[in-house]
N, C-alpha and C positions, 0 to 999 in steps of 0.2 A: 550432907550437901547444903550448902549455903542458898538461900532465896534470896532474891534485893524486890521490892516494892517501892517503887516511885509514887510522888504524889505531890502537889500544889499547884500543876499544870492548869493553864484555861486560858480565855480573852481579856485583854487588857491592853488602850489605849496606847499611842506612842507617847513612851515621855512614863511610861508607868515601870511599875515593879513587881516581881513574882518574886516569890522563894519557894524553890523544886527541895523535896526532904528525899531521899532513899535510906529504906532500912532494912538492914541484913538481917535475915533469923535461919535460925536451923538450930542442929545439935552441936556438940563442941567444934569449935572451925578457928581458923585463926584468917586475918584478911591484911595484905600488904597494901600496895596502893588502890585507892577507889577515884572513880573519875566521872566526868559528865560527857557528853557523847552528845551529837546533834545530828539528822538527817532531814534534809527539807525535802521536798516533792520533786524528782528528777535530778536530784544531788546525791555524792556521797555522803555517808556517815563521816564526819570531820570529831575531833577530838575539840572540847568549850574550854574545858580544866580538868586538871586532875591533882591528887593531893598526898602525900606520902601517908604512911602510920603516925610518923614524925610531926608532920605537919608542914611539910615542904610541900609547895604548890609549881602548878605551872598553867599559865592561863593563856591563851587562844591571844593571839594579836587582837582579834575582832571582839573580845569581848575584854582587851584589860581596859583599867577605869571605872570600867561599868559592873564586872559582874566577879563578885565573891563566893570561893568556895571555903569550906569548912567542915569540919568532922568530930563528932562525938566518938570517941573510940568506947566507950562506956556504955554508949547505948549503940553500936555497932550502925553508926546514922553518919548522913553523908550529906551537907547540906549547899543550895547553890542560892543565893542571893544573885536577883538579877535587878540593877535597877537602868532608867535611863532607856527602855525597849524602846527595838524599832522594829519596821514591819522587817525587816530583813532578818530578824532573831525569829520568828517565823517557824518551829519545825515541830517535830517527833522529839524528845527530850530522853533519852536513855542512861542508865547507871550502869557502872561497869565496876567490878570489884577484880583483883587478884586474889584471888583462893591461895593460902599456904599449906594450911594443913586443914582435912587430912590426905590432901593430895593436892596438888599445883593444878588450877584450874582455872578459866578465866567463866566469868557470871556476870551474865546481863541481865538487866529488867526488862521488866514489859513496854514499858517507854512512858511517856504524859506527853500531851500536846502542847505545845504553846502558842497561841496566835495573836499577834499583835497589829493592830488595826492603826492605819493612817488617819 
């Protein structure tokens, strides 16, 4: 079974930059697309970006320009460059993977906060 941990989450300025890391571990797993995931407080979970094996992306209206994803397939890591925050990037930050083997299975993290102050 694949785990993902998130991690770079925290407070920072409008006008700043975080970079959220997720990393997959388990025993032998194979992982298709991984993505970033956003829920604010009385909202739904909305999709930020998400990134092929390949390395094909697809990024969120509200965050292109701003916020880059990327992936170490090597070290089984899934990275989100956020720069240019504003208070409305605001949420709960969650990682989401596609499991291939050894069974099709979809895998969230635990989430990271993110809050960006005016």
């Amino acid at each position: 079974q694949v785990h993902l941990v998130e991690s770079g989450g925290g407070l920072v300025q409008s006008g700043g930059s975080l970079r959220l890391s997720c990393v997959a571990s388990g025993t032998i797993f194979v992982i298709d697309d991984m993505g970033w995931y956003r829920q604010a407080p009385g909202k739904e979970r909305e999709l930020v970006a998400s990134i092929s094996r390949g390395g094909s992306t697809n990024i969120a209206d509200s965050a292109k320009g701003r916020f880059t994803i990327s992936r170490d397939n090597a070290k089984n890591t899934v990275y989100l460059q956020m720069n240019s925050l504003k208070p409305e990037d605001t949420a709960v930050y969650y990682c989401k993977a596609n499991q291939k083997f050894p069974k099709l299975r979809l895998v969230w993290g635990q989430g990271t906060q993110v809050t960006v102050s005016s």
